[in-house]
MARNUBA-159533 format. One record per residue (C-alpha): x, y, z. Coordinates in steps of 0.1 Angstrom, whole numbers, m for minus. Layout:
u:v:w
X:Y:Z
...
END
This chain:
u:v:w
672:21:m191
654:53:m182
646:59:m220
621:30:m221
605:40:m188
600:77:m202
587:63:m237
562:39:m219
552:65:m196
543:91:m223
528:70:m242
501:59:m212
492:92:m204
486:102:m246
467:71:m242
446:80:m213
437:112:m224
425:98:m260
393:83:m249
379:114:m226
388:137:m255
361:117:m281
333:120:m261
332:153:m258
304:160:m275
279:140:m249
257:150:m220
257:141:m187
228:157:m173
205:143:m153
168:141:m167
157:162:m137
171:189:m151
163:190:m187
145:216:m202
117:205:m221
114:204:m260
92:231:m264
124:252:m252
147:238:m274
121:243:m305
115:279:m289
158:286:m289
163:272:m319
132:290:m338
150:325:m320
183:313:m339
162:312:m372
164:277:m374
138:254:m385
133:224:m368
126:193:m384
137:170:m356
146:167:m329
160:137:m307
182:126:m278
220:114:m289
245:107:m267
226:122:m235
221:156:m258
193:170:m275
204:166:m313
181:191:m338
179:185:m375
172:214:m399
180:243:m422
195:272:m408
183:308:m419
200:304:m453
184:269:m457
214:251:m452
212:215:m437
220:215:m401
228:189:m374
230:205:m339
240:193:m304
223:211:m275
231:208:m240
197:196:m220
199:219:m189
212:249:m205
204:245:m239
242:256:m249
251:244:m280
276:211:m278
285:209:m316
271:222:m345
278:202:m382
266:215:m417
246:182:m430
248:173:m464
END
């Protein structure tokens, strides 16, 4: 009897924790403390990046551009500190 009541509690805490762990790559940050997109052209110019868009996805700033060896990039900034959330080679 106590082998069912260990398998169903396992498996409802690996299924609790499933859903927080796929959104990690969104931002929760409230508006009022974004920087502005000047900044985020401005950090990702410093990186050697350049921008060809950029757009808000999933509460992040999300640029889209060539690196400095002119490969494709997708990038996921943090608004407020402008830390980058996840960064994806584009094809």
């Amino acid at each position: 009897m106590k082998m069912p009541l260990i398998l169903l509690a396992a498996s409802l805490s690996l299924g609790a924790a499933g859903p927080a762990s796929a959104s990690d790559d969104d931002c929760t940050v409230p508006m009022a403390q974004w920087q502005p997109r000047k900044a985020v052209q401005t950090m990702a110019e410093t990186k050697g990046w350049t921008v060809r868009r950029i757009k808000i996805d999933d509460g992040c700033y999300e640029i889209k551009g060539r690196d400095a060896q002119g490969r494709a990039i997708e990038v996921k900034v943090d608004p407020a500190t402008l830390e980058i959330v996840e960064f994806e080679f584009d094809d």
